[in-house]
PASEBA-1860 file (N, C-alpha, C; in nm, 3 decimals):
! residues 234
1> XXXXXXXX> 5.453/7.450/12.028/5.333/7.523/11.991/5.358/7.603/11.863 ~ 5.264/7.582/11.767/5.274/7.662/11.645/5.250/7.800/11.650 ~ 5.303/7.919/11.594/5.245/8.036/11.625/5.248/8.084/11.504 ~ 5.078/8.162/11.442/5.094/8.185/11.320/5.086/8.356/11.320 ~ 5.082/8.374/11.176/5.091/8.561/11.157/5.010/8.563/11.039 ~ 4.924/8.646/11.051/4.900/8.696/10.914/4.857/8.856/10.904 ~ 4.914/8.864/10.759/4.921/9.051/10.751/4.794/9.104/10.714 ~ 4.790/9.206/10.753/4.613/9.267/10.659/4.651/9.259/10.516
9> XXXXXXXX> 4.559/9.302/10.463/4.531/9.281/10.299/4.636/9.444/10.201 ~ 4.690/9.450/10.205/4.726/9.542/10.097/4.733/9.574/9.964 ~ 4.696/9.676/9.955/4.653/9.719/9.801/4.757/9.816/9.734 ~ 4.775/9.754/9.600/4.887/9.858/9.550/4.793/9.907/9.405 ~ 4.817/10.070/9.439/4.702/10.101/9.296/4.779/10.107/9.172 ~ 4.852/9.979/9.114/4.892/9.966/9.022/4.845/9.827/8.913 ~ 4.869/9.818/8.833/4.840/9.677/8.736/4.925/9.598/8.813 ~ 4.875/9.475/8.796/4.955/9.337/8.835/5.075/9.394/8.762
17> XXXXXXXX> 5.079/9.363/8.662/5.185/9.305/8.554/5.353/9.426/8.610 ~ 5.286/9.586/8.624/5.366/9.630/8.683/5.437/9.612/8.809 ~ 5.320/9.529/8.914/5.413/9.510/9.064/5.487/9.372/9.041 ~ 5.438/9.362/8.940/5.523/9.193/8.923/5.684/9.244/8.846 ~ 5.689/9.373/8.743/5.812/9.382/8.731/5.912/9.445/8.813 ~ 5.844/9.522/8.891/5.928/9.603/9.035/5.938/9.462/9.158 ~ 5.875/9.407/9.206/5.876/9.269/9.273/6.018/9.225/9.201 ~ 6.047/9.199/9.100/6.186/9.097/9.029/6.272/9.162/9.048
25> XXXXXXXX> 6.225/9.299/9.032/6.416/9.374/9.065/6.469/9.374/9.224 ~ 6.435/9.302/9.301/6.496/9.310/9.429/6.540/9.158/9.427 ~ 6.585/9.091/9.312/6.658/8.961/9.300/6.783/9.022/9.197 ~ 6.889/8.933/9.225/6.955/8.846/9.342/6.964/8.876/9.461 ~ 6.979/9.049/9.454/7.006/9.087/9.588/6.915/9.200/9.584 ~ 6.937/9.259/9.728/6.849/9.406/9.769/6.858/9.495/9.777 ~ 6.914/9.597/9.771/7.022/9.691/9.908/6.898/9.746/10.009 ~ 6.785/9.736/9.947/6.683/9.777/10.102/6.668/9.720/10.189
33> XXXXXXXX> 6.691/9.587/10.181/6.690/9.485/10.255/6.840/9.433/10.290 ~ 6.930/9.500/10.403/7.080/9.483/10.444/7.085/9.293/10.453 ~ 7.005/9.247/10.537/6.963/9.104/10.594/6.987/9.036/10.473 ~ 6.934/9.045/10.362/6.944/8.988/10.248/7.045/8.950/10.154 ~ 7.106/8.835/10.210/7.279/8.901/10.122/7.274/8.840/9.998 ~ 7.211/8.779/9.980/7.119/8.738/9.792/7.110/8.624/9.752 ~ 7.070/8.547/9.636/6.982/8.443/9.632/7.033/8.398/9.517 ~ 7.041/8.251/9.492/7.072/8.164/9.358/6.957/8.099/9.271
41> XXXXXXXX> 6.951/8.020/9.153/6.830/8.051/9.122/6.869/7.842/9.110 ~ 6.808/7.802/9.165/6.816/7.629/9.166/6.706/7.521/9.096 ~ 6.677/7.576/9.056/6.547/7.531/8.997/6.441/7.668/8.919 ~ 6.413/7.591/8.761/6.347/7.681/8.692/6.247/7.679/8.586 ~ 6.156/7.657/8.557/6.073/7.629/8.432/5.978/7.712/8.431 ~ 5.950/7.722/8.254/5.829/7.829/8.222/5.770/7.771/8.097 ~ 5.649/7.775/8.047/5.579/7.744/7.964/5.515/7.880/7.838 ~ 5.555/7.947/7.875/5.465/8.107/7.857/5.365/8.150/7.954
49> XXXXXXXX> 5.313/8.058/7.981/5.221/8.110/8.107/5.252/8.069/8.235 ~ 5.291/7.930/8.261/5.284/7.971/8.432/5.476/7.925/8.394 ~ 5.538/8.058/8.512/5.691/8.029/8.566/5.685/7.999/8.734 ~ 5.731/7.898/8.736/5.801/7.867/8.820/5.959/7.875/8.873 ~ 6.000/7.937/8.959/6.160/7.946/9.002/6.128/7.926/9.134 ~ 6.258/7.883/9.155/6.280/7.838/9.292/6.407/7.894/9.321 ~ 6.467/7.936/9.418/6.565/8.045/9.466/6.615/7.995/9.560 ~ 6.757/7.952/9.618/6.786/7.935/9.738/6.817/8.082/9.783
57> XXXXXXXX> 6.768/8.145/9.935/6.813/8.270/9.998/6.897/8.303/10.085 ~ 7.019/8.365/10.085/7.106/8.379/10.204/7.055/8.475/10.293 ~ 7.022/8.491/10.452/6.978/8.573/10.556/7.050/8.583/10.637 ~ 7.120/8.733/10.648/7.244/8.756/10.749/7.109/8.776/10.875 ~ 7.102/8.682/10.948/6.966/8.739/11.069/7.047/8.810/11.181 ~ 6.957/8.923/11.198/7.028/8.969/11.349/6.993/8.899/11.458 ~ 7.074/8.875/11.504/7.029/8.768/11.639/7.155/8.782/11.712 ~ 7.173/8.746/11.871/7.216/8.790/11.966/7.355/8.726/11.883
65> XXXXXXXX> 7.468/8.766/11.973/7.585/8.708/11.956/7.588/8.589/12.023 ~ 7.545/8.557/12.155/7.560/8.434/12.237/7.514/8.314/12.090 ~ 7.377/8.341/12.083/7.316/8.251/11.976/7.389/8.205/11.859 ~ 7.484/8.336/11.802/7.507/8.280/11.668/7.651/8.196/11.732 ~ 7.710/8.233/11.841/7.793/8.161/11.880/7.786/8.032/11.879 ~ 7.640/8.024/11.930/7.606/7.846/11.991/7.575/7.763/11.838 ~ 7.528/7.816/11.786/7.470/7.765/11.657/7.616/7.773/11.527 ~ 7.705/7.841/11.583/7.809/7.859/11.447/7.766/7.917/11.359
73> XXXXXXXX> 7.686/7.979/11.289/7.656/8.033/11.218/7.613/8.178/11.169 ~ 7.658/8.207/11.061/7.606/8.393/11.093/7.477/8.414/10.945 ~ 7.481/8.308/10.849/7.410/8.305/10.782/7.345/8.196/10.811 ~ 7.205/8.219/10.745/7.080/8.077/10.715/6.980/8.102/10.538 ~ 6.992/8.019/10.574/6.921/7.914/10.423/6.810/7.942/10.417 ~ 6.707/7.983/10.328/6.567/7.950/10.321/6.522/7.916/10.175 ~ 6.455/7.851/10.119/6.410/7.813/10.034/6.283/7.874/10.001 ~ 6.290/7.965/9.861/6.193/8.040/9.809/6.143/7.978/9.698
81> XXXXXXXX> 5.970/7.935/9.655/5.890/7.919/9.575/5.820/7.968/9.474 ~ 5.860/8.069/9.364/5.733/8.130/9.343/5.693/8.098/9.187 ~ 5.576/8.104/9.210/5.475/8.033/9.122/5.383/8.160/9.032 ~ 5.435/8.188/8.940/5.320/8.308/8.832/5.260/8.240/8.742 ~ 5.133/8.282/8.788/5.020/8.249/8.631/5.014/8.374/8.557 ~ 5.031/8.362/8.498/5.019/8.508/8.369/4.918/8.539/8.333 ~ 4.813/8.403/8.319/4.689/8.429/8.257/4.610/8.462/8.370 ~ 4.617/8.384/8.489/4.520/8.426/8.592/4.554/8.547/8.686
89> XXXXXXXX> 4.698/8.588/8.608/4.742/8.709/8.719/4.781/8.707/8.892 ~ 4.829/8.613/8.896/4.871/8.557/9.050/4.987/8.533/8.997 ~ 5.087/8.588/9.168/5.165/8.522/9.237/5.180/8.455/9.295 ~ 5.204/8.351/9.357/5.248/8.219/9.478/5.312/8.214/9.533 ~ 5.377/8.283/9.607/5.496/8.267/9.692/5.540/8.154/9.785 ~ 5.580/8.061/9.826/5.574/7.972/9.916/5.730/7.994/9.962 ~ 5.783/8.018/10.077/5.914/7.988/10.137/5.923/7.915/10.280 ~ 6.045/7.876/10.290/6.020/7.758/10.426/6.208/7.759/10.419
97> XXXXXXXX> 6.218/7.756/10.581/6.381/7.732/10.619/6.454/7.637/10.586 ~ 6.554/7.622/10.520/6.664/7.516/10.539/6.747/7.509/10.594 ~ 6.788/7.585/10.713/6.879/7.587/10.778/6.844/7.542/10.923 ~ 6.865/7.469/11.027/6.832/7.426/11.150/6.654/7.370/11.126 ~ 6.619/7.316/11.016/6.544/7.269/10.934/6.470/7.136/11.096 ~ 6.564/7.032/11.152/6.472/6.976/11.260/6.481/7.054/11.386 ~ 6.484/7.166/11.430/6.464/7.267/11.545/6.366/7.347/11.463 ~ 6.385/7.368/11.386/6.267/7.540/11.382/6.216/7.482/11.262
105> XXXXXXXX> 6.074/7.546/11.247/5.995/7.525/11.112/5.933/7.656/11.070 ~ 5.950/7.709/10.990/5.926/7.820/10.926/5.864/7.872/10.815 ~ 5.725/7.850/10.780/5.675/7.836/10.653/5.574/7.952/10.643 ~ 5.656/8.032/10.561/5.528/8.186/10.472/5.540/8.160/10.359 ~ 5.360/8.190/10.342/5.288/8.205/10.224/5.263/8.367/10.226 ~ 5.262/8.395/10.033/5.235/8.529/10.006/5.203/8.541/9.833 ~ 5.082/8.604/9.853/5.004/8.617/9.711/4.966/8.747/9.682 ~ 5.027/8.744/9.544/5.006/8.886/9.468/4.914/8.831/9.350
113> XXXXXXXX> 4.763/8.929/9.389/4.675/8.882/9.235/4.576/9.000/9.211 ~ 4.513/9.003/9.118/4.458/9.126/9.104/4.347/9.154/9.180 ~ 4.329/9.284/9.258/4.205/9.324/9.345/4.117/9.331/9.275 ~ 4.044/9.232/9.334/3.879/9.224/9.322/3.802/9.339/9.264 ~ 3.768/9.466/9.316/3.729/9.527/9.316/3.765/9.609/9.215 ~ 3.906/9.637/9.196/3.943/9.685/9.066/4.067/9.670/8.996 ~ 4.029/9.655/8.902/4.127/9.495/8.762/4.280/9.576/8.767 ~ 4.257/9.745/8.758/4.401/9.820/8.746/4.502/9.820/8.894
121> XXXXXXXX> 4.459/9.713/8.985/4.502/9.795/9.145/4.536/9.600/9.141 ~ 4.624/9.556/9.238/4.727/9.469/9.293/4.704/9.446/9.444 ~ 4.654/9.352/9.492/4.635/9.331/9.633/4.746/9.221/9.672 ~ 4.785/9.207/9.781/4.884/9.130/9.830/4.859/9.108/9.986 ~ 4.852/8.966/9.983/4.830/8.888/10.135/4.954/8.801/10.179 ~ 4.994/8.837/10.312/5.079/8.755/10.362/5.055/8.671/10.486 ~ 5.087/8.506/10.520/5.064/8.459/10.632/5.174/8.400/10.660 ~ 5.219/8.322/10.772/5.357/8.232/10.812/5.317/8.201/10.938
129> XXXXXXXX> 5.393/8.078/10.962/5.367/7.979/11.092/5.524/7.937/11.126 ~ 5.499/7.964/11.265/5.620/7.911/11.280/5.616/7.832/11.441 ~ 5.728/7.741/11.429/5.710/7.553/11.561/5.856/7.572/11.597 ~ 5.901/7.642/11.666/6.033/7.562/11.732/6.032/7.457/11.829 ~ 6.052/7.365/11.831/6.072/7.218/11.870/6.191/7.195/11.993 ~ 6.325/7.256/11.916/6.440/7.284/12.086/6.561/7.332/11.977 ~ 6.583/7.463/12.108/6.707/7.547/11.998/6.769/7.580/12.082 ~ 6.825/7.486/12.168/6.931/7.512/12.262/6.865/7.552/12.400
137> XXXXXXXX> 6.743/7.581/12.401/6.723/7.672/12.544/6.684/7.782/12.538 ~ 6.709/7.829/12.363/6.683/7.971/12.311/6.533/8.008/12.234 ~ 6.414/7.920/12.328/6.352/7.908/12.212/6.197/8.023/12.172 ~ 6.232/8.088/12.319/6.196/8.195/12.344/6.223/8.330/12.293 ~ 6.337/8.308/12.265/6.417/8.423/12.200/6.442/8.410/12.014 ~ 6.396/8.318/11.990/6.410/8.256/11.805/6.255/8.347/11.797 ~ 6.178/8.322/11.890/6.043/8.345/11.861/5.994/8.482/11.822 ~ 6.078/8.557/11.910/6.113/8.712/11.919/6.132/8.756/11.796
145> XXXXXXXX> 6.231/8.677/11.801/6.324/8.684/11.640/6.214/8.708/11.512 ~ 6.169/8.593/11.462/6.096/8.568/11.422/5.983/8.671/11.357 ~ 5.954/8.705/11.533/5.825/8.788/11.487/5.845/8.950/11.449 ~ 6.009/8.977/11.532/6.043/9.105/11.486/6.058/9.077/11.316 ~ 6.165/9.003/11.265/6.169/8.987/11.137/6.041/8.998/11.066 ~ 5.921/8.933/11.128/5.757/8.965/11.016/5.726/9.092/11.040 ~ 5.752/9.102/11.142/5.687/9.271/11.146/5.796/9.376/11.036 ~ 5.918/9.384/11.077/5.979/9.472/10.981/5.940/9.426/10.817
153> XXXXXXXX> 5.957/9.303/10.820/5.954/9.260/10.614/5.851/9.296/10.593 ~ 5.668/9.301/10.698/5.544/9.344/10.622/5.549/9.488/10.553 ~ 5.613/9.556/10.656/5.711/9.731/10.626/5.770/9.741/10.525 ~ 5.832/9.657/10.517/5.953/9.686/10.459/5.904/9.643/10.283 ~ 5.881/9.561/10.277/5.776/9.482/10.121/5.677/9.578/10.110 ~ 5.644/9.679/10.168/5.571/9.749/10.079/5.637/9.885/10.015 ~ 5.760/9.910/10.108/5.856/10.046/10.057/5.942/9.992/9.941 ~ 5.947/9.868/9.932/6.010/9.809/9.836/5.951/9.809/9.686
161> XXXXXXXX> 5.885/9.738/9.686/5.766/9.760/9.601/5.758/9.935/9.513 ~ 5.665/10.031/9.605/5.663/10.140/9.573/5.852/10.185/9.521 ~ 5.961/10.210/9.612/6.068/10.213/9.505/6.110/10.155/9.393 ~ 6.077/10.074/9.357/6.097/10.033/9.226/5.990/10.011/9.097 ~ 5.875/10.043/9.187/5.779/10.133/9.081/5.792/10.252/9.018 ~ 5.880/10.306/9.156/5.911/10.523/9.045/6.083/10.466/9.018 ~ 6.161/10.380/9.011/6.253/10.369/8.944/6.235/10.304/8.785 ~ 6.085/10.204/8.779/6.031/10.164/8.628/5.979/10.289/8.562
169> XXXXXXXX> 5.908/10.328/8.653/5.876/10.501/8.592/5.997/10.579/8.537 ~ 6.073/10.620/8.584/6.215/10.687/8.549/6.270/10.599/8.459 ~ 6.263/10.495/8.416/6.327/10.425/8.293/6.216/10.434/8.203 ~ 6.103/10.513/8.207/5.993/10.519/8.100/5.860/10.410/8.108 ~ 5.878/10.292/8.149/5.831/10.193/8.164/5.703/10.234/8.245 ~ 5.583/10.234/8.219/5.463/10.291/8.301/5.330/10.193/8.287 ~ 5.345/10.115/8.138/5.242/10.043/8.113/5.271/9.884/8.085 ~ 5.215/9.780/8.124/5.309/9.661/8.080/5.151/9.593/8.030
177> XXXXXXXX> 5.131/9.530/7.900/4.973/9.461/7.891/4.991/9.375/7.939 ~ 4.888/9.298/8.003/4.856/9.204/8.078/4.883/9.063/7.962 ~ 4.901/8.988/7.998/4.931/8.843/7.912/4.799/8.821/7.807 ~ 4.886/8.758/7.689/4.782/8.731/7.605/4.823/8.591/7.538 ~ 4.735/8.533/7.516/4.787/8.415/7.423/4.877/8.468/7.277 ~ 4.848/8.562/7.238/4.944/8.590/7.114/5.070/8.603/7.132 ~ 5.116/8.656/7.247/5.252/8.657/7.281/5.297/8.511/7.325 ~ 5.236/8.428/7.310/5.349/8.261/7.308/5.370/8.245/7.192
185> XXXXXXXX> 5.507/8.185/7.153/5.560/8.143/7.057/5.655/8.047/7.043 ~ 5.574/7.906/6.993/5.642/7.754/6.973/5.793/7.803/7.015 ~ 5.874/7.677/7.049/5.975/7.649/7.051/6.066/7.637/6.894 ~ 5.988/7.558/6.856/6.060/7.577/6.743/6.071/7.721/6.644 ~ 6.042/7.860/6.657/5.964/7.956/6.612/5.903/7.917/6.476 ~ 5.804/7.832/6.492/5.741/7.868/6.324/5.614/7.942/6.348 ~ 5.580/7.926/6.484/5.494/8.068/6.523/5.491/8.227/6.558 ~ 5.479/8.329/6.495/5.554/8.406/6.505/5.384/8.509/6.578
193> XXXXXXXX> 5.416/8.508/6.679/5.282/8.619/6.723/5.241/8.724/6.695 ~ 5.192/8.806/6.690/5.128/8.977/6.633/5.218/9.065/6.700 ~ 5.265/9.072/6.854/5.355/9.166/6.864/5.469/9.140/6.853 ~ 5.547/9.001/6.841/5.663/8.961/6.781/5.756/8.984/6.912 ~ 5.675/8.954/7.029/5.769/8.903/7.112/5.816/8.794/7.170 ~ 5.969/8.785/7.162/6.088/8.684/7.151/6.049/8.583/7.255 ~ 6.079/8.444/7.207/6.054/8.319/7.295/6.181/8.320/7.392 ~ 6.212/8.324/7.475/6.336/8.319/7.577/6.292/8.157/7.620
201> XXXXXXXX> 6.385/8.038/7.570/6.414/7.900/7.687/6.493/7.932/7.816 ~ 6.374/7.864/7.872/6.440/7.848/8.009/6.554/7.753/8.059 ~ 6.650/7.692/7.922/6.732/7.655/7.998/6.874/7.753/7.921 ~ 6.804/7.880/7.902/6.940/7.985/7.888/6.974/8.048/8.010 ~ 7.057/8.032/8.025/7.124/8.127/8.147/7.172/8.239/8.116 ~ 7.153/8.342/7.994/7.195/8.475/7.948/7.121/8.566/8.002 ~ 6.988/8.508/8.034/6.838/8.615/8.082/6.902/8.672/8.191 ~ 6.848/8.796/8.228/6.957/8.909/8.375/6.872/8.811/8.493
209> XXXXXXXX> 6.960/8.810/8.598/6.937/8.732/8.699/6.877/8.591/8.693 ~ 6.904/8.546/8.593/6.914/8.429/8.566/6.726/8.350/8.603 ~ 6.650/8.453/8.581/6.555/8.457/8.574/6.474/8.468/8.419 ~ 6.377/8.396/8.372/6.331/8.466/8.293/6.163/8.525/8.324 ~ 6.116/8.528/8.477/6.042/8.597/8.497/6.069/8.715/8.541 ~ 6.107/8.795/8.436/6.147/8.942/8.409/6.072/9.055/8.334 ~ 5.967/9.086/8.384/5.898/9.188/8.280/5.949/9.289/8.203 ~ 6.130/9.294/8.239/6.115/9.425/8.175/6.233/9.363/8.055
217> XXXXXXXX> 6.220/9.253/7.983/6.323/9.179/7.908/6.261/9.245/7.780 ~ 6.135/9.223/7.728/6.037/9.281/7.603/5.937/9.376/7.669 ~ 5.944/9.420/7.758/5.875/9.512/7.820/5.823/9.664/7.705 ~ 5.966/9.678/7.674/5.982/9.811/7.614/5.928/9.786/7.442 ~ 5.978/9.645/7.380/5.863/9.596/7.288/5.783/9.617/7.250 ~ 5.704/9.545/7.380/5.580/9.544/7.399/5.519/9.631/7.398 ~ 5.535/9.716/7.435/5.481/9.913/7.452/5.458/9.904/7.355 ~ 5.616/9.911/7.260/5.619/10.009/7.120/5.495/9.917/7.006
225> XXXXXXXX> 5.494/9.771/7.031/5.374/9.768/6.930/5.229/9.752/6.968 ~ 5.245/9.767/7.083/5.053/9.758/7.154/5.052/9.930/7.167 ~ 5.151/9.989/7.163/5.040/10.146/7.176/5.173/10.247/7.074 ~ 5.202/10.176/7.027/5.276/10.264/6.917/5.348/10.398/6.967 ~ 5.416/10.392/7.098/5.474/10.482/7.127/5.532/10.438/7.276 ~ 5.604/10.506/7.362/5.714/10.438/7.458/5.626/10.374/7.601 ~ 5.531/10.448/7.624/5.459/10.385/7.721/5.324/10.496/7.752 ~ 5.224/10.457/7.830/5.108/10.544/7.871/5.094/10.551/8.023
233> XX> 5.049/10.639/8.102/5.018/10.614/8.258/4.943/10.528/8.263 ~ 4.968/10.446/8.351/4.784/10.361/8.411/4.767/10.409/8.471
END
């Protein structure tokens, strides 16, 4: 039997562009998240507007001792998706298990895009389904699992979030503009855009966390020539 979850709607009264650069700083790893023992980056492409990365995730899960006994294992695998449009201001999240992959099926979706109602504020929806099939006998107890784990991460993803919004704050960082076509610039640079921010290829591996969906790489840039000074409140 499939059993699904989905979270209420949450609103963060900030710009996209800002929850999208506090969102990146809890890669590779977390420390708010202990469970999380951190993530590789396996796949990667960006165009200027939409990035795609793909992340393999390590999850120390708490789960009984009998269990991790039976299963051998103290870590599991999951495979993370996420998908940014820049121009349309969405996130995509898609993740799904790789670990005990024909016993359990495990698939959450989660989207960060701008609230409807108002363009400066960030709404975020989460759902996941999950089928255990046969896990020893334990399959009652995966389920548990499971649902304790959604309940703490819905918690927990939003204290996350908010800390590393007043840690972008404390590095000055308060305003990020929303994407524009002027900021792409050819590969080859013979295009040079109005605010003259730098083309990063995605097949450099110098970018921090080996990501280059990083807002805060030209972040500080960006400030200095869209408002001629270090940053403004939103």
């Amino acid at each position: 039997m499939v059993q699904k979850y989905q979270s209420p709607l949450r609103i963060y009264k900030y710009p996209f562009e800002l929850v999208m650069a506090a969102y990146e700083r809890r890669f590779p790893t977390c420390e708010m998240i202990p469970v999380f023992v951190g993530s590789d980056t396996i796949s990667e492409t960006d165009d200027g507007v939409v990035h795609v990365i793909e992340r393999k995730c390590r999850i120390n899960v708490e789960a009984p001792y009998l269990l991790k006994k039976i299963t051998g294992v103290d870590i599991v695998y999951f495979i993370q998706k996420n998908t940014l449009d820049r121009r349309n201001r969405i996130l995509s999240i898609e993740a799904w298990n790789e670990s005990f992959a024909n016993r359990i099926t495990i698939h959450e979706l989660c989207t960060y895009r701008v609230y409807p109602e108002n363009p400066e504020w960030t709404c975020f929806e989460q759902s996941a389904s999950l089928e255990v099939n046969h896990f020893w006998g334990f399959e009652g107890v995966v389920e548990k699992l499971a649902v304790k784990h959604y309940s703490q991460n819905i918690k927990k993803g939003k204290e996350i979030i908010e800390h590393y919004m007043n840690v972008l704050k404390e590095e000055g960082i308060t305003h990020i503009p929303p994407f524009n076509e002027k900021h792409l610039k050819s590969k080859d640079n013979t295009n040079i855009d109005d605010l003259n921010v730098p083309y990063i290829d995605s097949s450099d591996n110098n970018h921090k966390n080996g990501s280059i969906n990083n807002y805060n790489y030209n972040n500080q840039q960006m400030i200095n020539n869209e408002n001629g000074k270090t940053g403004k409140e939103s």
